[in-house]
C-alpha positions in Angstrom: 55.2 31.8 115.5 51.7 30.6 116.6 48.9 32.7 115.7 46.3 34.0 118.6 43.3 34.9 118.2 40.8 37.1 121.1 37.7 35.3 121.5 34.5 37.2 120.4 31.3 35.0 121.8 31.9 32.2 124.4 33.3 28.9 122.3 33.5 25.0 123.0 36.2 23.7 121.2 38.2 20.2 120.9 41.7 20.6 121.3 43.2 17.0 121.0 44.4 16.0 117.6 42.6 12.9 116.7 39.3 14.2 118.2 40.0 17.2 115.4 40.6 14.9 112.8 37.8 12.9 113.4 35.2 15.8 113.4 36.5 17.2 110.6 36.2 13.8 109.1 32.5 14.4 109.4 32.7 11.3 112.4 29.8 12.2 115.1 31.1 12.2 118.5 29.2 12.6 121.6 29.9 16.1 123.6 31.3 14.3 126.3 33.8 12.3 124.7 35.5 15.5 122.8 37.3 16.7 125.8 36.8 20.1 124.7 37.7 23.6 126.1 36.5 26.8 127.0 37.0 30.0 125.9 35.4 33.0 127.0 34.8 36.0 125.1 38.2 38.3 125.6 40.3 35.3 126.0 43.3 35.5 124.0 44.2 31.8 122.3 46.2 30.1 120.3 44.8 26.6 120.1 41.8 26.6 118.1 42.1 24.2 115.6 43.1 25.5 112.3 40.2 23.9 110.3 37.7 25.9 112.5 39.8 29.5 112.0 38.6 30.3 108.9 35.0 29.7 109.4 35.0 31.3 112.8 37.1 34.2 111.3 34.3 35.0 108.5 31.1 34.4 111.4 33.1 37.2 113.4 33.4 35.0 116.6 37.0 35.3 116.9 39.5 37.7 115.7 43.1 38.0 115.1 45.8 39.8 117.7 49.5 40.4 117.2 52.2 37.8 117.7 
C-alpha cells in the first residue's frame, strides 16, 4: 500500500522518475525543466519522492496519515 503523507508548508516537488534520479544524483537542473508539482499545505499525497521523505519528515514539513 502506498504511503500518504498531509502536507505541512507549501512544497515544489519533481514527480517524474528520471528528473528524481537525476537530482538526487546531485545533476543541477533548471526550475523549469523539473516539471514539478504543487502541494499545498493540508494536501494529502502520496507521490513525493521517497529520497525527499525522510528529510522532509525530520524538517516537520510533511507528516504521515493512515493508509
Amino acid at each position: 500500500m502506498t504511503k500518504r503523507y498531509r502536507v505541512l508548508v507549501g512544497l515544489n516537488y519533481p514527480t517524474a522518475p528520471a528528473v528524481i534520479k537525476r537530482l538526487a544524483a546531485g545533476e543541477k537542473i533548471p526550475a523549469a525543466d523539473r516539471h514539478e508539482k504543487r502541494a499545498e499545505v493540508g494536501d494529502i499525497v502520496s507521490d513525493i519522492p521517497s529520497v525527499s521523505i525522510p528529510g522532509l519528515l525530520e524538517a516537520h514539513m510533511i507528516e504521515e496519515v493512515g493508509e
